[in-house]
N, C-alpha and C positions, 0 to 999 in steps of 0.2 A: 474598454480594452485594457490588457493591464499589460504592463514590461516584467519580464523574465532575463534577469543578469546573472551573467556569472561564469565562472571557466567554461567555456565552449559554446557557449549562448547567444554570443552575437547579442546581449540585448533582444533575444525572440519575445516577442509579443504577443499571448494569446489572445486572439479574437476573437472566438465563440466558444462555450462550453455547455453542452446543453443534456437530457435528457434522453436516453433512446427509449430505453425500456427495463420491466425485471421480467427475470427468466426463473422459473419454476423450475424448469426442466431441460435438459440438454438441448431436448428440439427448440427449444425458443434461442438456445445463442446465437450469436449474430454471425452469417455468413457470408465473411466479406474480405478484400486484401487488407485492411489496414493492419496496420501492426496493432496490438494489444497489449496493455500494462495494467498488471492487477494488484489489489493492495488486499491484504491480511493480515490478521490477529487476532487476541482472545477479545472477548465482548468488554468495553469499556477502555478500552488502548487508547481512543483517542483516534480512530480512524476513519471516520466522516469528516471530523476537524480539519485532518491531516489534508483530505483530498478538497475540501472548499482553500486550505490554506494554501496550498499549491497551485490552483487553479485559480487562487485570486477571486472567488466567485463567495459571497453570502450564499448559505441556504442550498444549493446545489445539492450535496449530499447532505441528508437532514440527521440533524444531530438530534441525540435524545442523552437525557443520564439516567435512560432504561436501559441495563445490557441488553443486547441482543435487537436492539430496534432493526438493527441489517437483518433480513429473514432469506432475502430471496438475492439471486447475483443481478447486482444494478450496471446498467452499464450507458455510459457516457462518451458521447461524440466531441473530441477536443478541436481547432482545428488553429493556425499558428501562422506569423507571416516566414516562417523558416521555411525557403524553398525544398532542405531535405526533409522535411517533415511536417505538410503543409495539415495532415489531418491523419491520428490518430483516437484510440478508444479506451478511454479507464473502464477498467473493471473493479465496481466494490466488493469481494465478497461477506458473505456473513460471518460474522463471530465466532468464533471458537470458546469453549468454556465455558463459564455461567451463563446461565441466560434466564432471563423469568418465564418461559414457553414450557411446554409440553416436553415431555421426552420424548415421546415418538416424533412431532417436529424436528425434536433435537435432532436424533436419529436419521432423519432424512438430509439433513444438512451436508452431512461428509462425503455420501455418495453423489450428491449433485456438487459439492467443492471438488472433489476427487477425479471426478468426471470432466469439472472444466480444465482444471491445471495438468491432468495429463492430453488430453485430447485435444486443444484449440492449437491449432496452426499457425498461426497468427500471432499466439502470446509472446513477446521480446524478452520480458519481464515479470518478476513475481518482488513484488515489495512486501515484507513481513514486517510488523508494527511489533515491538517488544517495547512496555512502559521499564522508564531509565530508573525507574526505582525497585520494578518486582520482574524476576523471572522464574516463568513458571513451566514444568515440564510440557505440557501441553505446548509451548515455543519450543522446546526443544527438540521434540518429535518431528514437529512441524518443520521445521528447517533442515533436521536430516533426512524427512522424506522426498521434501521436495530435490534436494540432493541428489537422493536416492535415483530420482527420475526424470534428472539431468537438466532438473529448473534450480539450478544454485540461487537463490537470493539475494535481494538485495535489502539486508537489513538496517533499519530505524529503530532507534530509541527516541521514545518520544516522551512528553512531559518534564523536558528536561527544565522548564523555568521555573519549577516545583523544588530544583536541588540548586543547595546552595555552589558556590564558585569551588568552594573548600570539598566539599562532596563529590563532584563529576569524576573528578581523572579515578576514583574508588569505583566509582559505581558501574561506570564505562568500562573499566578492568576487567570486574567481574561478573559482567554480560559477555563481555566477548571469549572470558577463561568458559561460562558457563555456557554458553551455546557451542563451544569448540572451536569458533574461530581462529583463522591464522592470525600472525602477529600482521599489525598492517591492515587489518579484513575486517575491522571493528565494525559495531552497528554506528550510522551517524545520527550526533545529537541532532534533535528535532523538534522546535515549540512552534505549536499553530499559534500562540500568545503574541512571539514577537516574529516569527518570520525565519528564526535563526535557522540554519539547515536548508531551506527553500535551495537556496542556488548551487550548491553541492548534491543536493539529491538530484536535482533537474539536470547535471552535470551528466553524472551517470547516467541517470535514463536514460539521457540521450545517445550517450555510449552503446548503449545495450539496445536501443530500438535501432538506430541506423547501423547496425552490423549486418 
C-alpha cells in the first residue's frame, strides 16, 4: 500500500492498482459509474513512467524506450482509503507522434483516442504529458482540441530532473507562452525520477474527479 500526501490528500493511501483490460475499440470501453482520469501525450513523454510513478506501483504501466509501445487504450482499476473516492479508473491512452508502427495503425489511433475523450461519461479528467524541454505542435492541437470539447486539461511537463535548477523557470515560461496558457495555468513540473510533482498533481485530480 503506499501513502499519497499532500494539499487535500489527507495522507490517501492507495490500495490496489491493478489491470482491467485494453480496448481496441470503443465497444470494449468500460461501462461503469466510476469516474475516470486519462493521461496523454506524444510517444516517449514519459507517460507510463508518469502513471506507475503516481500510483506508486513497479511495472503496472509497462514502460518501453520504444515510442509508441502504448497501442491500444489500457485501463486501470485504482481503488483508495478516501472515503470520497474509494475507487476510481486510469486511463492510458496511446502516443501521439512518432511511433515505429505502421501508418495505417497510426491512423487508427486518433479515431479510437477521439472517440474515447469525447464520448465516456465518466471521464473527470484528461492529463496531457508535454516533455519540460520540447514542445511540439502536435501538443499544441491536442490541448486546444481538447478545449475545444469542453475537456480543458490538466497539463504536466515532465522530465523535469533532466533540466538544470538555472533552466526551469525558462523553460516552464515557454511551455505555458507556447501552448497559450493563462498566467497561473502552467503545466506542473513532473519527474517520475524523484517523485517531484506527485502530490500537486494528485491535488488537482482530486479536484476535478470529486466535482
Amino acid at each position: 500500500m503506499s501513502d499519497v500526501s499532500g494539499p487535500g490528500w489527507y495522507r490517501m493511501r492507495i490500495l490496489t492498482a491493478e489491470f482491467i483490460r485494453s480496448c481496441a475499440g470503443p465497444e470494449q470501453f468500460l461501462k461503469s459509474d466510476l469516474p475516470e482520469v486519462a493521461f496523454i501525450g506524444r510517444s516517449n513523454v514519459g507517460k507510463s513512467s508518469l502513471i506507475n510513478s503516481l500510483l506508486q506501483r513497479k511495472g503496472l504501466a509497462k514502460v518501453s524506450r520504444t515510442p509508441g509501445k502504448t497501442r491500444l487504450v489500457n485501463l486501470f482499476r485504482v481503488t483508495s482509503d478516501d472515503p470520497g473516492l474509494a475507487r476510481f479508473v486510469v486511463v492510458d491512452l496511446p502516443g501521439y507522434g512518432y511511433a515505429k508502427v505502421s501508418k495505417t495503425l497510426r491512423a487508427q489511433w486518433a479515431p479510437l483516442i477521439e472517440q474515447y475523450l469525447d464520448g465516456s461519461e465518466q471521464l473527470r479528467a484528461v492529463v496531457v504529458l508535454v516533455e519540460s524541454r520540447v514542445l511540439s505542435e502536435q501538443d499544441r492541437q491536442t490541448i486546444a482540441w481538447l478545449s475545444s470539447v469542453g475537456r480543458p486539461p490538466v497539463v504536466v511537463a515532465t522530465k523535469v530532473d533532466k533540466l538544470k535548477m538555472s533552466e526551469r523557470i525558462g523553460a516552464l515560461r515557454r511551455l505555458r507562452e507556447g501552448l497559450g496558457l493563462a498566467e497561473g495555468e502552467g503545466a506542473i513540473p513532473y519527474s517520475s525520477v524523484t517523485g517531484e510533482g506527485r502530490e500537486r498533481l494528485w491535488a488537482v485530480l482530486k479536484e476535478r474527479i470529486r466535482t
